[in-house]
C-alpha positions in Angstrom: 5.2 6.6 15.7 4.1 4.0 18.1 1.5 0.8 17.0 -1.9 2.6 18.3 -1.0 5.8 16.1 -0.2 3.9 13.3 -3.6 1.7 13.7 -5.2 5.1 14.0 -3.0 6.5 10.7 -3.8 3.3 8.9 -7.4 2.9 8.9 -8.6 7.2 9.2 -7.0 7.5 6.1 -8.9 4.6 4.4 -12.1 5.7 6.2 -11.3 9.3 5.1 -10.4 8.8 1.7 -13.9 7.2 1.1 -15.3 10.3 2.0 -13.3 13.2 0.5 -9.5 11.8 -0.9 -8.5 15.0 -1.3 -9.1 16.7 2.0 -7.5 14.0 3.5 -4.1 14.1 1.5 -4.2 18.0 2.3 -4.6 17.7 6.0 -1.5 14.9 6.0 0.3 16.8 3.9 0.0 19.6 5.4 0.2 18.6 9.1 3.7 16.6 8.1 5.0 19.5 6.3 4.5 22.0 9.3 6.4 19.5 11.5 2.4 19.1 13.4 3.1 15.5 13.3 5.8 12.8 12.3 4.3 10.8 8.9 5.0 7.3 8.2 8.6 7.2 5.8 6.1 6.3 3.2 3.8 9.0 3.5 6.6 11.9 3.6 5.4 12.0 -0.1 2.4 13.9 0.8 4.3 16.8 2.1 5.8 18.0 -1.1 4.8 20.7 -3.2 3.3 19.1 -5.9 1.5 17.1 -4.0 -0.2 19.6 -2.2 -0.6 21.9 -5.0 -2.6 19.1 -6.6 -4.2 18.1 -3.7 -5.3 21.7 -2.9 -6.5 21.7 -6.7 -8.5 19.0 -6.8 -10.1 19.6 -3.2 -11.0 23.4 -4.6 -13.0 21.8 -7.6 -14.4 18.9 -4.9 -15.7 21.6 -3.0 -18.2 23.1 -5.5 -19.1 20.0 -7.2 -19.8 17.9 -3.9 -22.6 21.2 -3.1 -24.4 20.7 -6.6 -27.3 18.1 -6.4 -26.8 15.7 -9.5 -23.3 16.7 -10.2 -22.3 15.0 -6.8 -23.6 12.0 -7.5 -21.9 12.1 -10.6 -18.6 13.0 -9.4 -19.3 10.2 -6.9 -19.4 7.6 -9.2 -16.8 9.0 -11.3 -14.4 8.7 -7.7 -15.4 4.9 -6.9 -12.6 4.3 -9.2 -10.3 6.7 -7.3 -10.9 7.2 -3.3 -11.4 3.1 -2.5 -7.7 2.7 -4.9 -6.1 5.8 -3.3 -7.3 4.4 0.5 -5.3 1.0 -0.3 -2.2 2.7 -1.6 -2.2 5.4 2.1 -2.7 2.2 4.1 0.2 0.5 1.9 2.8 4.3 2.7 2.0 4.0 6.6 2.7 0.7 6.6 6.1 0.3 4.8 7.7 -0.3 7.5 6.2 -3.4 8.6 6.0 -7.0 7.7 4.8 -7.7 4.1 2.3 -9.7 5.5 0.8 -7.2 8.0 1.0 -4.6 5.5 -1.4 -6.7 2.9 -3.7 -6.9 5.8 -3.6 -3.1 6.4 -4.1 -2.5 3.0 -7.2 -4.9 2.9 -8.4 -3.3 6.2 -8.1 0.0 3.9 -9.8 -0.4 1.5 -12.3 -2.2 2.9 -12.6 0.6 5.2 -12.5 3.5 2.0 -15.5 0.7 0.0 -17.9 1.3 3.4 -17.7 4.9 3.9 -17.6 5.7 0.1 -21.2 3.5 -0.4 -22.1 5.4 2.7 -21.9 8.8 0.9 -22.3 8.1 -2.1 -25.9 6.5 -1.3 -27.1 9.0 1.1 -25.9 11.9 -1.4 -28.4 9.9 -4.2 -31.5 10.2 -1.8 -30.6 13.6 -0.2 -30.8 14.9 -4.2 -34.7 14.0 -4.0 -34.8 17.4 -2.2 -35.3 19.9 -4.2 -33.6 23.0 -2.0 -29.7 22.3 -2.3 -29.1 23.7 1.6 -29.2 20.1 2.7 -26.7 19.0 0.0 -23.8 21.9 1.6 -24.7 21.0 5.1 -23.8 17.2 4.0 -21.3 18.1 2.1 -19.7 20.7 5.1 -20.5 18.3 7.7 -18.6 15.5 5.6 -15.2 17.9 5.3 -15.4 18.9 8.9 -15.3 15.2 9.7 -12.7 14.1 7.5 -10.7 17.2 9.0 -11.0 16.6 12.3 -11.0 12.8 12.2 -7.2 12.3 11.2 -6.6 15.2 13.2 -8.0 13.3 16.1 -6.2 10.3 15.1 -2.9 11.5 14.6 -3.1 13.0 17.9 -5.4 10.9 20.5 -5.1 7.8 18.4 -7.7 6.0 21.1 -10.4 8.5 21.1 -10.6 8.3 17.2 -10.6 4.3 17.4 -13.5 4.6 19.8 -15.2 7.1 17.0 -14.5 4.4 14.1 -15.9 2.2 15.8 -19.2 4.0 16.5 -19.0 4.8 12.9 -18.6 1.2 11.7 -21.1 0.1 13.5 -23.8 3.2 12.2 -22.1 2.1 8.8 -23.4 -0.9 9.0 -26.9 0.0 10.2 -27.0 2.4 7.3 -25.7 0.6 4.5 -29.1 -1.4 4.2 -31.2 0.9 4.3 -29.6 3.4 2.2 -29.8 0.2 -0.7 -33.4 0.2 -0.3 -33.9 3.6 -0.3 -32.1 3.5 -3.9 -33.6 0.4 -4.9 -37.6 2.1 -4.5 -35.8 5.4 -6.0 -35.0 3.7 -9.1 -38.1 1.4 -9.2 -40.1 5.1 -8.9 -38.3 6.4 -11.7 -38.5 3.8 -14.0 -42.0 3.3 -13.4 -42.4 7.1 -14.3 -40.5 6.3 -17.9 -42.5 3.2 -18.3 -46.0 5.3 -17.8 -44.8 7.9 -20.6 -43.5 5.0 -22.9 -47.0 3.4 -22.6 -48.8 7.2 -23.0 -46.6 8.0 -26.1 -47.0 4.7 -28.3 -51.1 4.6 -28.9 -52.5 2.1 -30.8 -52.7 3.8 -34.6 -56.1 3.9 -36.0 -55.5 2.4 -38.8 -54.8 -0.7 -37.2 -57.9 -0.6 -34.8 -59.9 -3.0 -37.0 -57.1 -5.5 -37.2 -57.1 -5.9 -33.8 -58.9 -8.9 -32.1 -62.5 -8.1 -30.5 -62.4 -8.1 -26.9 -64.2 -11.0 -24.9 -66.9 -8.9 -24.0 -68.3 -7.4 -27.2 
């Protein structure tokens, strides 16, 4: 694999992992294992069985639960702990044949790369569930696969076009991520001023204790 495919190899799979881990193991598994495309040594992993079985798995119960509104954002939370890890450790198989020290900065790369597109999701899934129809959650949710899909495809095959794609995507990354945070930030302000109200509404002063209280300037 020359140095542009591997660039390509290196940082789709930490930008796809941020967006669906398991549909991108499946589509490097599977490519490698049909002999599509020649892996990294330290990605020939992905091509066994068990790999794929579990990969296949876990992308099966992905599916459904990345269509629910609520349960994504829950299974999105859940997988911070697991896509931004799992990006790091495809960067770190690509790589293992290279210099320690341009392998640490692949893996950072990676990960950094997995962080950015899994914030991106994760925040536009949390205002896309203010809808109440859940047609806009599968069209995310389809558009999201399709791209993870065909975006190592593309990169494992015209490693240039997809560079020029990441970069467009960076950048709208970056454009994005802002806004997206305020978005969230009024979302939660709107709901906890909706539980404040109620707390207020619920706790009335008891009558009892009305003549206890202090008169008020103006009687």
């Amino acid at each position: 694999m020359d140095t542009l495919s591997l660039v390509a190899l290196t940082l789709g799979a930490g930008w796809a992992s941020g967006i669906n881990l398991y549909a991108a193991i499946l589509t490097l598994g599977l490519m490698g294992a049909t002999g599509a495309v020649m892996l990294p040594p330290g990605l020939m992993i992905l091509t066994h069985p068990l790999v794929l079985g579990a990969a296949g798995f876990m992308y099966m119960v992905e599916f459904f639960a990345d269509k629910t509104p609520g349960v994504d954002t829950a299974w999105d939370g859940i997988h911070t702990f697991i896509r931004i890890p799992a990006g790091v450790l495809l960067a770190y198989g690509a790589t293992s044949t290279l210099d320690p020290a341009l392998q640490f900065a692949a893996m950072l790369v990676s990960g950094g790369l997995a962080t950015a597109s899994h914030a991106t999701k994760a925040g536009s899934r949390m205002l896309i569930n203010t809808s109440p129809e859940p047609v806009s959650n599968w069209t995310a949710s389809l558009l999201e696969d399709v791209a993870v899909i065909g975006g190592l495809w593309t990169a494992l095959h015209y490693p240039l076009a997809f560079l020029i794609f990441l970069t467009c995507f960076v950048l709208l990354m970056l454009w994005m991520l802002p806004r997206l945070w305020r978005g969230i930030k009024a979302l939660f302000q709107r709901i906890a001023g909706v539980f404040g109200a109620g707390k207020k509404e619920a706790e009335p002063v008891p009558p009892a204790l009305v003549e206890y209280l202090p008169p008020k300037k103006n009687e």
